[in-house]
Backbone bond lengths (Angstrom), bond angles and torsions (degrees), N, CA, C in turn:
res aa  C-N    CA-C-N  psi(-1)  N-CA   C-N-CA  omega(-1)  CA-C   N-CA-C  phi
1 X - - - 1.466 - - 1.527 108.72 -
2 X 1.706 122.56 120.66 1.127 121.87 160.26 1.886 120.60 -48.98
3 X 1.421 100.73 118.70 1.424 118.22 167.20 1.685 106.07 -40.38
4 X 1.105 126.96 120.57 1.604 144.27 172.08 1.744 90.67 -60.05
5 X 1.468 97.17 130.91 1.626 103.29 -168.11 1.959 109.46 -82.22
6 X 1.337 123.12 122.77 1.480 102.53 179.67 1.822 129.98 -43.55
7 X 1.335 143.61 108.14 1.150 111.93 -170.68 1.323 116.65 -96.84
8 X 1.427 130.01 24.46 1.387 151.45 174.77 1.453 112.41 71.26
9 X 1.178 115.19 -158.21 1.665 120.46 -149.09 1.812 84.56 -97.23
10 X 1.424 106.16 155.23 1.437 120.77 177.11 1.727 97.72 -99.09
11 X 1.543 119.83 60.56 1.167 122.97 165.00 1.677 120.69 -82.34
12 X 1.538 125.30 131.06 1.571 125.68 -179.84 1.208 101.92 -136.80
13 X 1.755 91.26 145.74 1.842 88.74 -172.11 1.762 75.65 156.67
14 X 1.023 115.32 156.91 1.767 140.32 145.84 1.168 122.92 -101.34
15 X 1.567 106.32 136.02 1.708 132.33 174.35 1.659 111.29 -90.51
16 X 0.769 116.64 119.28 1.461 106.41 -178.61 1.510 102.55 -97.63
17 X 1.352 123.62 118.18 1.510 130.17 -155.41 1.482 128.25 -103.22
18 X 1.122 143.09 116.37 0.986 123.20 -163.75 1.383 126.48 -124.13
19 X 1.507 94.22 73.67 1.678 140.14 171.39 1.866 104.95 14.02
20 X 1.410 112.00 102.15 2.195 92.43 155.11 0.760 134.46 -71.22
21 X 0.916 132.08 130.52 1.550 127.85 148.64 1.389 129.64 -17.40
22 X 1.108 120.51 104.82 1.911 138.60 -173.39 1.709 103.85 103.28
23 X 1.140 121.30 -11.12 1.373 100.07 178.84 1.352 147.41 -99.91
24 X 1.288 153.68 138.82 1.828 136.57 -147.62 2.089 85.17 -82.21
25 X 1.360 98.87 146.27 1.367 94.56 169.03 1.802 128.62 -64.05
26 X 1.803 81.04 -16.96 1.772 73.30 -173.72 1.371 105.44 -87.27
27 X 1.765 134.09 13.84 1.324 144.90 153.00 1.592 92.88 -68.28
28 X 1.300 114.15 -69.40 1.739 106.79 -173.29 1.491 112.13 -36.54
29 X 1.174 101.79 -61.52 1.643 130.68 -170.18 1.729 103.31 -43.93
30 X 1.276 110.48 -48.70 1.579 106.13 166.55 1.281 122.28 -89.19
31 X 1.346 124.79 -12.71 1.603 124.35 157.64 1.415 120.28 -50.38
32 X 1.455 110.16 -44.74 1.384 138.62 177.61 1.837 98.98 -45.88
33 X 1.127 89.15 -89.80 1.428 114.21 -166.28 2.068 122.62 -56.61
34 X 1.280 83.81 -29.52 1.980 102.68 140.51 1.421 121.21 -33.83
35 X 1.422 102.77 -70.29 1.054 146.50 174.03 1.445 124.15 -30.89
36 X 1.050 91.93 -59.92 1.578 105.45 -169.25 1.747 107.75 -112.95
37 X 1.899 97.07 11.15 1.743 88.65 176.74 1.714 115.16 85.01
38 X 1.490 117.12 -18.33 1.354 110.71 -144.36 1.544 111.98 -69.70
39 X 1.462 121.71 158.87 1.176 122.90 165.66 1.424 143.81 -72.01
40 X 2.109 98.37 -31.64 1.326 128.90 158.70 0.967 132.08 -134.06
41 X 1.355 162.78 136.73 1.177 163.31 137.79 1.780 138.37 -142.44
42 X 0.762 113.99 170.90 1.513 112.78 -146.55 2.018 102.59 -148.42
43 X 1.463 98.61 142.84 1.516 90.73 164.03 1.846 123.54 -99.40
44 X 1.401 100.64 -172.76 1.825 93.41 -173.58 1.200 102.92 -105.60
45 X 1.546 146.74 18.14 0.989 125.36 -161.86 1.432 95.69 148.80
46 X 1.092 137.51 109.19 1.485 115.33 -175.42 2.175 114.89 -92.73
47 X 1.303 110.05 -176.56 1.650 103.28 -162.46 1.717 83.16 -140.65
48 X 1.680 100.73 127.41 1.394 106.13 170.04 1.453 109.81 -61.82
49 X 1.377 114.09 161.61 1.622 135.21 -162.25 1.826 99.00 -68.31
50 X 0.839 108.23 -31.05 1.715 112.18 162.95 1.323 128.80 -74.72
51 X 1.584 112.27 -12.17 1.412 110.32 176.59 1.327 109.36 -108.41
52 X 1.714 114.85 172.17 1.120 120.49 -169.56 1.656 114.60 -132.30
53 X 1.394 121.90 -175.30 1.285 106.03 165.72 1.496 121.67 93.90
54 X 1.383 115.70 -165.07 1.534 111.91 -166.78 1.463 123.06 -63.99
55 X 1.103 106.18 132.95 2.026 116.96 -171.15 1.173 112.11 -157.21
56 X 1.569 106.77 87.99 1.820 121.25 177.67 1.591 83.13 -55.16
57 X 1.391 83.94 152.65 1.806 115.56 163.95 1.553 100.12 -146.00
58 X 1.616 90.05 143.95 1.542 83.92 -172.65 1.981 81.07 -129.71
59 X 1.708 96.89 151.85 1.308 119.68 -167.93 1.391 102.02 -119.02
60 X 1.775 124.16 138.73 1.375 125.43 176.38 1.770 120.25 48.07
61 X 0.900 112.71 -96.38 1.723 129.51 -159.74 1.787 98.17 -98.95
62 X 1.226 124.89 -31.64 1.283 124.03 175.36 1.431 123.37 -65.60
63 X 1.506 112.82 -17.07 1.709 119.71 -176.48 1.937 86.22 -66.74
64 X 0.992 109.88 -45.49 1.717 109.18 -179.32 1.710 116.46 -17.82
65 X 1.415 97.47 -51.21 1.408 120.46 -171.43 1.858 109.11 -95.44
66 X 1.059 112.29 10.46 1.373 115.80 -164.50 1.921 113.47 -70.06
67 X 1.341 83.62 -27.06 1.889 98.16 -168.98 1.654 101.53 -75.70
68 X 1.531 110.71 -25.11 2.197 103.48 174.16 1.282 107.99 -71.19
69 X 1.702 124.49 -12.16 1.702 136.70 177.88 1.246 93.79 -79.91
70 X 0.991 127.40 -58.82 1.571 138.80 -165.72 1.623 98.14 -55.09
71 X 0.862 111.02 -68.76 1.725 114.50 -169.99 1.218 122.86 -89.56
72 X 1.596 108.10 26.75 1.581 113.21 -175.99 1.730 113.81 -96.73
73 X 0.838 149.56 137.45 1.382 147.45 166.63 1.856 116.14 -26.31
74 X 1.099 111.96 154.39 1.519 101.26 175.37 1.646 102.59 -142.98
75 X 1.735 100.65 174.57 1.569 94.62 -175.73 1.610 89.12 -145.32
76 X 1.277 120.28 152.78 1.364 124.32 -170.19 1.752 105.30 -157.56
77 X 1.426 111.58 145.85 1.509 112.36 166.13 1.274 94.93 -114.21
78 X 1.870 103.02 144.62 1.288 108.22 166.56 1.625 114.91 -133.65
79 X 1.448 121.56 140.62 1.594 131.38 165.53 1.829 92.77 -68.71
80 X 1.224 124.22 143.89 1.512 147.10 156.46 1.277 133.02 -119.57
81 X 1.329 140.23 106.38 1.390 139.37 -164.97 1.398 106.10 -88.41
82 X 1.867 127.02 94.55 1.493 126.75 153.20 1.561 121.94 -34.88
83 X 1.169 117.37 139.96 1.527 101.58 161.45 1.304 81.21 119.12
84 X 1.444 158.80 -66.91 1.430 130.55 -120.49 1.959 95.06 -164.07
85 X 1.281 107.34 123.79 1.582 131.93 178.17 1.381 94.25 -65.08
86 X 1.767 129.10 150.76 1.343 108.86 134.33 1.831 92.63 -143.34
87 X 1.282 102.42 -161.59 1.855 115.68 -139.58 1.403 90.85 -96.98
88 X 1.787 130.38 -17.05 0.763 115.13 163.32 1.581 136.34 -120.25
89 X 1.275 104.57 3.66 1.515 135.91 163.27 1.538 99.61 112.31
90 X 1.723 131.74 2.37 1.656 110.92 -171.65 1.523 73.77 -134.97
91 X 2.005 89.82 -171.70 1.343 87.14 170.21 1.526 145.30 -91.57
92 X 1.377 80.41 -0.51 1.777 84.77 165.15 1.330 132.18 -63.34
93 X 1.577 111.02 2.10 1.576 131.28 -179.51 1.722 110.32 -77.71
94 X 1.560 105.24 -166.12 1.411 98.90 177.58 1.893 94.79 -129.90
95 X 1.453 113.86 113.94 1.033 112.10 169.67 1.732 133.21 -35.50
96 X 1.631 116.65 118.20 1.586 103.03 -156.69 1.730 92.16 -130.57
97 X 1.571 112.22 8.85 1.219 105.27 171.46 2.341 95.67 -163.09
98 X 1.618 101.59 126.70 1.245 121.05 -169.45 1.625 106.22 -111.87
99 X 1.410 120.48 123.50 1.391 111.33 177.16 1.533 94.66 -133.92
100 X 0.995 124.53 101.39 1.904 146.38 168.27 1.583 102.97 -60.71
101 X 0.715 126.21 -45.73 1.607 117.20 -173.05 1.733 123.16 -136.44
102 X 1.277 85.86 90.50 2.012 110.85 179.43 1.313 101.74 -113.28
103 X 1.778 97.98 162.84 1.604 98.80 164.97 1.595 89.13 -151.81
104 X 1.257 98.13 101.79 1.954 105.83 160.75 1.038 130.72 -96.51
105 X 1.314 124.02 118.50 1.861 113.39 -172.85 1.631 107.67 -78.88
106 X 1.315 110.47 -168.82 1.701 101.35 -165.31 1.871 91.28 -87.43
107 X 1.500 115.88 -35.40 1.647 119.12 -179.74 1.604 110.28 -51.61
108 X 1.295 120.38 -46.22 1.274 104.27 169.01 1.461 143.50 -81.08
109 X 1.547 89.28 20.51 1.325 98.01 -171.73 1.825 92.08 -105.22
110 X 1.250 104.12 -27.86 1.699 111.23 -149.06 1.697 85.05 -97.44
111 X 1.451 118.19 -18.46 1.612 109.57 159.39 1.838 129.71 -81.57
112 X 1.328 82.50 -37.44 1.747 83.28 161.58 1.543 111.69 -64.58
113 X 1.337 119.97 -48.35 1.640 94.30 -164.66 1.568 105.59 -76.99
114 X 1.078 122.86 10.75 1.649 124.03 171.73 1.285 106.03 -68.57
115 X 1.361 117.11 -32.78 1.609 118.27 179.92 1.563 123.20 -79.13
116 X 1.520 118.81 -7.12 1.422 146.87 135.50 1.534 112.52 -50.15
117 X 0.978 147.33 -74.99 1.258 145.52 134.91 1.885 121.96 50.92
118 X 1.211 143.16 82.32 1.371 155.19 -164.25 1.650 101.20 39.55
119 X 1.563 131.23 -168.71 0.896 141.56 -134.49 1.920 110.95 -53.72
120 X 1.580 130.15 123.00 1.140 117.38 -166.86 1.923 80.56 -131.22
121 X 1.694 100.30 -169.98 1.294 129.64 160.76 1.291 109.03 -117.14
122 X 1.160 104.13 133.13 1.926 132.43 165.02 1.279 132.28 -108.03
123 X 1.462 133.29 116.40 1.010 127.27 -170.22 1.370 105.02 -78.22
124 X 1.813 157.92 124.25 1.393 125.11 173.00 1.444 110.70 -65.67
125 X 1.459 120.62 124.14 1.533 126.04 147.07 1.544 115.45 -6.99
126 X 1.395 102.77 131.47 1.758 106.02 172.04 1.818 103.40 -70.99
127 X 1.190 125.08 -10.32 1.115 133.05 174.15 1.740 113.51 -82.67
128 X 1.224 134.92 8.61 1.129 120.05 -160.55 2.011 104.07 -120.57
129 X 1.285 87.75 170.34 1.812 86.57 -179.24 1.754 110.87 -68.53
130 X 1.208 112.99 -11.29 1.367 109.10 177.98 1.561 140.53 -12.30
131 X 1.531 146.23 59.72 1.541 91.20 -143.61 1.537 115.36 -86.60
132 X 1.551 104.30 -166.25 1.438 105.16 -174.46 1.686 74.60 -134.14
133 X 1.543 114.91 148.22 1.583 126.65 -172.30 1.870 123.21 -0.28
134 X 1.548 82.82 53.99 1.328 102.97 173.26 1.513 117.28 89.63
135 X 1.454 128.73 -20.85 1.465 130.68 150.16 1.182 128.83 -77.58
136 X 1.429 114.02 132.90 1.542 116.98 -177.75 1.167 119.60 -72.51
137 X 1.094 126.66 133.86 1.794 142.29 -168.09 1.910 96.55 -39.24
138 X 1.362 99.14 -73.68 1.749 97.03 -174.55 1.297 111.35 -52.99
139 X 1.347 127.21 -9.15 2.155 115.26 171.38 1.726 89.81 -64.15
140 X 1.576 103.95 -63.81 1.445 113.99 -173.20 1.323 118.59 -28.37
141 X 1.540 121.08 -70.79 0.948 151.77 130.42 1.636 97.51 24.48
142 X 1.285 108.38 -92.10 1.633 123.19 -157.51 1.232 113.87 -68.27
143 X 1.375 111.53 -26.68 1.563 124.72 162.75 1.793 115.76 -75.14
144 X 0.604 107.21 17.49 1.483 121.90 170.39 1.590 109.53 76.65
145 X 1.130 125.80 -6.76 1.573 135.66 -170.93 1.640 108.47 -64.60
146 X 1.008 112.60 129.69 1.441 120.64 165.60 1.879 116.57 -120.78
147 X 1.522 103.77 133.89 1.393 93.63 -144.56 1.968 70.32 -131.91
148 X 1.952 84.58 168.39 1.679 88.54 170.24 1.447 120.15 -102.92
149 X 1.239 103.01 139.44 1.688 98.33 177.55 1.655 107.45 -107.46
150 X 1.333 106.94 158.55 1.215 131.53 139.93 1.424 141.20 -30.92
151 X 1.277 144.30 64.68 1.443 124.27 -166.97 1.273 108.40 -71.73
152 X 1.391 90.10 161.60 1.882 123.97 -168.33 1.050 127.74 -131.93
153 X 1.457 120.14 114.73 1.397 103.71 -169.65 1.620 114.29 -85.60
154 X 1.425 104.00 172.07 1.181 129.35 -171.08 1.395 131.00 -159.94
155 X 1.592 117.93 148.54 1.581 102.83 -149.42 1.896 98.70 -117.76
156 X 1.002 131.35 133.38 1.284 155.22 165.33 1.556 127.17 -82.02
157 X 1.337 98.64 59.32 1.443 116.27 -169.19 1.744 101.19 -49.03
158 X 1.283 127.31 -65.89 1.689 132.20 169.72 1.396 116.05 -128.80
159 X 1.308 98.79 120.83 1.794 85.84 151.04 1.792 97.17 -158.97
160 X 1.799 86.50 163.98 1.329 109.28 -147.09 1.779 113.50 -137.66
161 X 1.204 102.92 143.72 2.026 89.35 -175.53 1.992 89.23 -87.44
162 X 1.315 111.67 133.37 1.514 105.23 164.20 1.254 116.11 -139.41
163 X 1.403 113.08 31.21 1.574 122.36 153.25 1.479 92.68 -155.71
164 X 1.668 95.91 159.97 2.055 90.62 -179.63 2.117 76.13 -158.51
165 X 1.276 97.37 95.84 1.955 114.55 165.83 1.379 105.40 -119.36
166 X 1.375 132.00 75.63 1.305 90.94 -173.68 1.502 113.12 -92.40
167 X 1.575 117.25 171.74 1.892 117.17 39.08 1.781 76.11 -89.47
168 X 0.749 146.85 29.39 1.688 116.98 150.47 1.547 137.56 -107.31
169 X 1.508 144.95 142.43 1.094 108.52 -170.26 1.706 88.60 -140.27
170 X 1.183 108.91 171.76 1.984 102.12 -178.33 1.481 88.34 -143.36
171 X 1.736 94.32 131.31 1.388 122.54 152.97 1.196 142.23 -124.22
172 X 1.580 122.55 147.03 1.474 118.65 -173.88 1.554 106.89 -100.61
173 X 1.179 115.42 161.18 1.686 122.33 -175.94 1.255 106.64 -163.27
174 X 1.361 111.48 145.96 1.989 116.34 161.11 1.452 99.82 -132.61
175 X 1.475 100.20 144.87 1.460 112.08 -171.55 1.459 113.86 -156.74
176 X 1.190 120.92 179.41 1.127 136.35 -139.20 1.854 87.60 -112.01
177 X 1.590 118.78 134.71 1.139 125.16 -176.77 1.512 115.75 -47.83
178 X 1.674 124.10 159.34 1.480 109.38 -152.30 1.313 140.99 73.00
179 X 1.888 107.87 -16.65 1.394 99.04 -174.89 1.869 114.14 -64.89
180 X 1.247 129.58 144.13 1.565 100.00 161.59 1.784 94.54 -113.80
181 X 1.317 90.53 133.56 1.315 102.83 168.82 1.555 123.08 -65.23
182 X 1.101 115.81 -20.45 1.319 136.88 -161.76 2.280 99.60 -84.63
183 X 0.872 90.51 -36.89 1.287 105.10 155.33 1.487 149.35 -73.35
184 X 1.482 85.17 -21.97 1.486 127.20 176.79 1.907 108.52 -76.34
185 X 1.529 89.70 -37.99 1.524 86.20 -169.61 1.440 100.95 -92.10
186 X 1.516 124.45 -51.80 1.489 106.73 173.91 1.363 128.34 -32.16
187 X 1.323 118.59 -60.89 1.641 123.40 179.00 1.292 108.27 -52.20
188 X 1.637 131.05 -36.94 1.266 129.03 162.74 1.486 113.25 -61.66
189 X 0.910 141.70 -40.04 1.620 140.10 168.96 1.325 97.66 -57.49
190 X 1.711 143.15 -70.71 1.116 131.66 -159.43 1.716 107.67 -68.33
191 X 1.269 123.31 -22.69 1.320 122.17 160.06 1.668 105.42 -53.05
192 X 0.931 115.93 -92.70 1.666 107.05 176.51 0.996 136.71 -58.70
193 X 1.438 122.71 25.76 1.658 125.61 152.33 1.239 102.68 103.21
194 X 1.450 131.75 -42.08 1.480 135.95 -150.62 1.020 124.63 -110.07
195 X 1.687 126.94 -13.90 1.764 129.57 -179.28 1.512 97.18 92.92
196 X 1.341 97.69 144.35 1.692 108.68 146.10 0.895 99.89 -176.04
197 X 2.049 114.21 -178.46 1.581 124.91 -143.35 1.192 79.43 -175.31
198 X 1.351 108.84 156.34 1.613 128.20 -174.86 1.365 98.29 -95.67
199 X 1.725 118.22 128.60 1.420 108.54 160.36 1.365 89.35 -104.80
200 X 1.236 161.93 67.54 1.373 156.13 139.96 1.464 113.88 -177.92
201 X 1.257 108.61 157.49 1.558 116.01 -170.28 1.641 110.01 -153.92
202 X 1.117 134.72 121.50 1.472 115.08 177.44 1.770 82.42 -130.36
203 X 1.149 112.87 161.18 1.545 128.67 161.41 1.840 116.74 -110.44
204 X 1.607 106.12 90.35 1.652 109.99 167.15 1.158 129.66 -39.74
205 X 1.724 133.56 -41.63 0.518 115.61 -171.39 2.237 102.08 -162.44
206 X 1.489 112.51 148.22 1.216 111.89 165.57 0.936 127.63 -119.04
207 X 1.756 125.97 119.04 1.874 102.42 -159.90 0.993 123.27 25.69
208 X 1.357 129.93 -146.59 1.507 125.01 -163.81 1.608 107.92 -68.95
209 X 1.176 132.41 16.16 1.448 126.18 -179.35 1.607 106.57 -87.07
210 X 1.028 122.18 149.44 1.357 114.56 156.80 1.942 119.94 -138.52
211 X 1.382 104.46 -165.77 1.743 86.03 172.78 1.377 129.70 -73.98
212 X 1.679 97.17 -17.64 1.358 118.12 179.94 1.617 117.83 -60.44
213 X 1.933 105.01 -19.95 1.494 106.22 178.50 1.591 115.01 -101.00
214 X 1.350 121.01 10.25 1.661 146.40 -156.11 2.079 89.69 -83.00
215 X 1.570 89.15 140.18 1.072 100.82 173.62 1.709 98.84 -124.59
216 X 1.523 131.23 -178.26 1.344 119.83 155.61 1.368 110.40 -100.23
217 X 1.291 100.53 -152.55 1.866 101.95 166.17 1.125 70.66 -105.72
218 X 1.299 137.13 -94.86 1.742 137.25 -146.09 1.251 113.14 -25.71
219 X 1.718 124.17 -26.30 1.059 109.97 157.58 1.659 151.06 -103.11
220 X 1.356 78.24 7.02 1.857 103.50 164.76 1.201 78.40 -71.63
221 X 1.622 134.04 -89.97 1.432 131.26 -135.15 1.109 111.31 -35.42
222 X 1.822 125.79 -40.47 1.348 103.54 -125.85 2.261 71.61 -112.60
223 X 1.049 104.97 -21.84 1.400 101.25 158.65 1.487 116.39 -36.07
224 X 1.006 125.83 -83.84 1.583 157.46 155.91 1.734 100.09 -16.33
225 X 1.156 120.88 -83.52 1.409 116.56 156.51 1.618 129.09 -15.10
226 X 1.396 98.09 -63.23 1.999 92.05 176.13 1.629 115.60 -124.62
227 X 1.645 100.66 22.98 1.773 103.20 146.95 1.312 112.72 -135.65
228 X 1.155 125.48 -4.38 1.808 128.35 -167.03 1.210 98.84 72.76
229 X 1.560 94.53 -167.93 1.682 127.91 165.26 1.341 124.28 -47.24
230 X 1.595 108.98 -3.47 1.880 100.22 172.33 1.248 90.40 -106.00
231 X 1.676 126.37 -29.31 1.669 98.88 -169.54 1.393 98.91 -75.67
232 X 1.204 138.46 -36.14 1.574 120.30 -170.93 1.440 104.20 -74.45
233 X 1.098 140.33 -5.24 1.322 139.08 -167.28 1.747 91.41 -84.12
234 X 1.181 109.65 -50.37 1.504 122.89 172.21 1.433 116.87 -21.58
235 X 0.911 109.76 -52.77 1.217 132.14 173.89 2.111 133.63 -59.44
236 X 0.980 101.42 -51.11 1.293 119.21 145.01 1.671 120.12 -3.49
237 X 1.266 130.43 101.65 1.396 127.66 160.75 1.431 107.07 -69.77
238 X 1.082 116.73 147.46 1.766 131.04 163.96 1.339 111.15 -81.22
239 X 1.300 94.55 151.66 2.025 112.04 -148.80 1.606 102.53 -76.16
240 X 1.424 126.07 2.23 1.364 110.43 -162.93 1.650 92.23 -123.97
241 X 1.458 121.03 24.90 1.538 109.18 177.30 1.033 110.05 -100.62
242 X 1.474 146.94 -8.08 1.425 155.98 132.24 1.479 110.96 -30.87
243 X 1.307 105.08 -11.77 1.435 115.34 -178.99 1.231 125.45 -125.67
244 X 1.345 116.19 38.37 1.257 127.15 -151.46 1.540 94.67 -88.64
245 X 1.359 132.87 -51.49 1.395 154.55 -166.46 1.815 101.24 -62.01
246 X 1.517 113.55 -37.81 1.750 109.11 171.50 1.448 113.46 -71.02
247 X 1.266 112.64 139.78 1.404 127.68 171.64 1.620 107.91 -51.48
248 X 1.435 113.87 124.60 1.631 128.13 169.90 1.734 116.29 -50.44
249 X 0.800 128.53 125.42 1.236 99.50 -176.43 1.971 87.60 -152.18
250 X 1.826 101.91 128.15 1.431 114.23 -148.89 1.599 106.25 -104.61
251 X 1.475 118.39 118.87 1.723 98.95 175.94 1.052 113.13 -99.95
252 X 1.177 115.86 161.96 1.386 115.94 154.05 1.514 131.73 -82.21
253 X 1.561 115.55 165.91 1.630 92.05 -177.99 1.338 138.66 -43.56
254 X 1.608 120.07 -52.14 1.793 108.87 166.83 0.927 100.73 -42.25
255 X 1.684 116.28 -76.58 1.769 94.24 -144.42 1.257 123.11 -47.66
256 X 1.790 110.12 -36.30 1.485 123.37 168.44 1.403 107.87 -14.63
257 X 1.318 98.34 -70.82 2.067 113.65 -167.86 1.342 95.30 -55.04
258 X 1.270 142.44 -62.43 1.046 168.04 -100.45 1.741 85.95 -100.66
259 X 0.805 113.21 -99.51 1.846 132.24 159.47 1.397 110.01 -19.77
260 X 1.079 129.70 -45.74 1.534 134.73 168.75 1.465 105.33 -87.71
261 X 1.237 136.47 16.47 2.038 134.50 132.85 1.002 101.68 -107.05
262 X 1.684 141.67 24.47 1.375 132.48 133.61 1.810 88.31 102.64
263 X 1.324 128.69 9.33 1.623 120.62 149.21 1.265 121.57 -50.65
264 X 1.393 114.96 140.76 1.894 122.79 140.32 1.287 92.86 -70.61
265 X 1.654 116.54 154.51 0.849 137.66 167.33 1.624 115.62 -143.18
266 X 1.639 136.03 170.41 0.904 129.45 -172.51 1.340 119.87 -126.75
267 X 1.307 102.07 112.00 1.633 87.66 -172.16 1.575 120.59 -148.53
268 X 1.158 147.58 138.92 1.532 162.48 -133.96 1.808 99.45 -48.73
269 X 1.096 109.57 171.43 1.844 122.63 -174.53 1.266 112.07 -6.93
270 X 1.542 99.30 54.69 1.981 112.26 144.18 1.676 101.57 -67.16
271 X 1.834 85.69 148.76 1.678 89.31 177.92 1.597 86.82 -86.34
272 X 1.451 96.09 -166.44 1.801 123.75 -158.34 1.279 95.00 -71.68
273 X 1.806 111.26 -51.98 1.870 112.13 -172.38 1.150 90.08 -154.57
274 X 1.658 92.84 -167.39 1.001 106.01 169.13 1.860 115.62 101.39
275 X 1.627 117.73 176.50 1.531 111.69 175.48 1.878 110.27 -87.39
276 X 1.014 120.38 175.95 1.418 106.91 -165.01 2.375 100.43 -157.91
277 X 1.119 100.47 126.90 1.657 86.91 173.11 1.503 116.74 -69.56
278 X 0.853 132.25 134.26 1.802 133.71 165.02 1.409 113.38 -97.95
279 X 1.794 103.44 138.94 1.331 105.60 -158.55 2.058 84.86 -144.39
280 X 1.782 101.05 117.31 1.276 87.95 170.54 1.750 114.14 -93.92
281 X 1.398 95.93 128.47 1.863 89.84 166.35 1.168 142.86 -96.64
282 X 1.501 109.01 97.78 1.896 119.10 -171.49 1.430 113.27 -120.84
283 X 1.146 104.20 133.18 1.437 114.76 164.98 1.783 108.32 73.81
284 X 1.660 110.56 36.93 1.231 131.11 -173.03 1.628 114.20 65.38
285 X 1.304 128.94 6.18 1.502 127.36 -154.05 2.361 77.33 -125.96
286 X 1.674 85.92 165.81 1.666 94.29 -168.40 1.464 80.65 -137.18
287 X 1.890 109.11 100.18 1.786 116.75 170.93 1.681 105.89 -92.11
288 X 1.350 105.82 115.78 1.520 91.74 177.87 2.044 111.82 -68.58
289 X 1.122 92.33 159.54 1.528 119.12 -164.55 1.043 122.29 -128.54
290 X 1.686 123.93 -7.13 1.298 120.69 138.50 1.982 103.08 148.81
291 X 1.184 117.85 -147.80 1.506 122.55 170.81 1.564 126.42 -97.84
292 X 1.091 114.98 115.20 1.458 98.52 177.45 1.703 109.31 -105.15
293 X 1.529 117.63 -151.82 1.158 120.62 170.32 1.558 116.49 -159.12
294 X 1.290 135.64 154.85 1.124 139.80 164.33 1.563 147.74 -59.16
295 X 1.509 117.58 67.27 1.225 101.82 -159.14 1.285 125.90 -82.60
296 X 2.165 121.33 174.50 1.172 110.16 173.24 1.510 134.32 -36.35
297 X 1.289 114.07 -28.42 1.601 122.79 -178.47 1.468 95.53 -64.37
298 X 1.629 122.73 -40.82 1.391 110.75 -158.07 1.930 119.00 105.72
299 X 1.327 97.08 -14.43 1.073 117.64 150.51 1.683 128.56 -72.74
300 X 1.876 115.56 143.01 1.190 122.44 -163.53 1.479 103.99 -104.88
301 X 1.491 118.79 117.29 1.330 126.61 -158.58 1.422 115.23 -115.43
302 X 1.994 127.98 125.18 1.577 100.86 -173.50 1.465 121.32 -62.75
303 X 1.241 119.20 156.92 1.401 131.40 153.64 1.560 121.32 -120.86
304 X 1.097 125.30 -25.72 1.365 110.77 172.94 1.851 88.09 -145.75
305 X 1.154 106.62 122.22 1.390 99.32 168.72 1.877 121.38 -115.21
306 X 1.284 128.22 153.68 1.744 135.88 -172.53 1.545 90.00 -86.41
307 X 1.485 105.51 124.75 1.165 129.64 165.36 1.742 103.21 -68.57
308 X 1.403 130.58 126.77 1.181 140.14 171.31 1.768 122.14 -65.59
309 X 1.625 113.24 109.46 1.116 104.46 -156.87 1.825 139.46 -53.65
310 X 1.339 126.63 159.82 1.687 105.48 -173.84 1.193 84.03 -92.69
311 X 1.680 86.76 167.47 1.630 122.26 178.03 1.380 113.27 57.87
């Protein structure tokens, strides 16, 4: 008889991660989840092997909520190398255009990226997970294929020059999900005559995440090491702070039940529309219970609901 496979602990909650340098997140993403035993989990957005910095992970019941990570704004500083094009916009590319002798002042740098500036078009990188009829751009990519894309827009809430050494210069930006920065810097090189490519990338901040909520792995591990599975559990954000920005909205016990067999139900200072958090209240404490929504009746209807934990 085949051994029944372990499917790990039914742990939920988010790690807020704070990405190394050289590694694919979905290496983090299973370090993580190693880690903590888990059965499911998922990242919000993933961070090329050159970047660093903030990377929700969501554990068990939190992948639920994973798509308000996905579509939340982000903010990132980046180092940029003047002087030299490459094939995939950083330096892990292969240089395909060299310019030895430029002279950029820091004003024309801090006037070009003004033209970056709120809603633009983006071509995606032949380097990116994109796909095109179901293959991702970088398979294409590596096989030497160059294919046409689609541009996409995207919005450029700030960005700013906040170092100017060159050939290097570092900028900060927040933007609208989808941006690639990495794209960001080429078109800025061909604006100023000379090329450039990101040798560094960190991500400040994800929706409500910031670095301030960043854990490492080294320090899960060594957590885990001399407290176990409750001290890293410790750690853990609760599944409804990705949701901080939806209106609270509190049941009482029926409707509670009611809403959890997949009813609308009706109940006092619902907003007009819209998505809404659900919070059941028992035993004086308010356990959230998952996402609902607003329907034509005016009634609050589930859409994603939190499975109630085992054991």
């Amino acid at each position: 008889m085949r051994a029944r496979r372990n499917r790990g602990r039914d742990v939920s909650g988010l790690i807020v991660l704070d990405k190394a340098l050289g590694v694919t997140s979905n290496f983090a993403l299973q370090q993580v989840k190693r880690l903590f035993q888990a059965n499911k989990a998922g990242h919000c957005g993933s961070l090329d092997p050159l970047a660093t910095g903030v990377l929700p992970l969501c554990l068990g019941e939190a992948t639920k909520v994973s798509r308000f990570l996905l579509d939340s704004d982000k903010q990132y500083r980046t180092r940029m190398k003047l002087g030299a094009r490459t094939d995939t916009g950083d330096s892990e590319g292969k240089q395909i255009a060299v310019c030895e002798d430029f002279s950029v002042t820091r004003q024309q740098v801090g006037k070009a990226l003004e033209r970056f500036r709120g809603e633009i078009e983006q071509v995606p990188p032949m380097h990116s997970a994109v796909k095109m009829q179901g293959t991702p751009l970088y398979k294409l990519a590596r096989s030497g294929k160059v294919v046409e894309r689609e541009p996409r827009k995207v919005t450029i809430h700030e960005i700013a020059l906040t170092d100017f050494a060159p050939p290097e210069i570092e900028i900060e930006l927040s933007c609208s999900k989808g941006t690639y920065i990495r794209a960001i810097a080429d078109e800025l090189g061909q604006m100023l005559g000379c090329g450039a490519h990101i040798v560094a990338l960190r991500r400040l901040r994800a929706g409500g995440f910031s670095e301030r909520d960043c854990v490492s792995a080294e320090f899960l591990e060594q957590e885990r090491e001399q407290r176990g599975l409750a001290g890293i559990d410790a750690h853990l954000t609760p599944i409804d702070r990705p949701l901080a920005e939806l209106p609270a909205v509190v049941l009482p016990n029926i409707a509670a039940n009611q809403v959890r067999s997949g009813q609308a139900v009706l109940v006092r200072h619902l907003p007009a529309e819209g998505m809404v958090r659900l919070y059941h209240r028992i035993d004086g404490l308010e356990r959230f219970i998952g996402i609902g929504a607003i329907d034509d009746d005016g009634r609050v209807a589930p859409k994603r609901l939190i499975l109630e934990p085992v054991g």
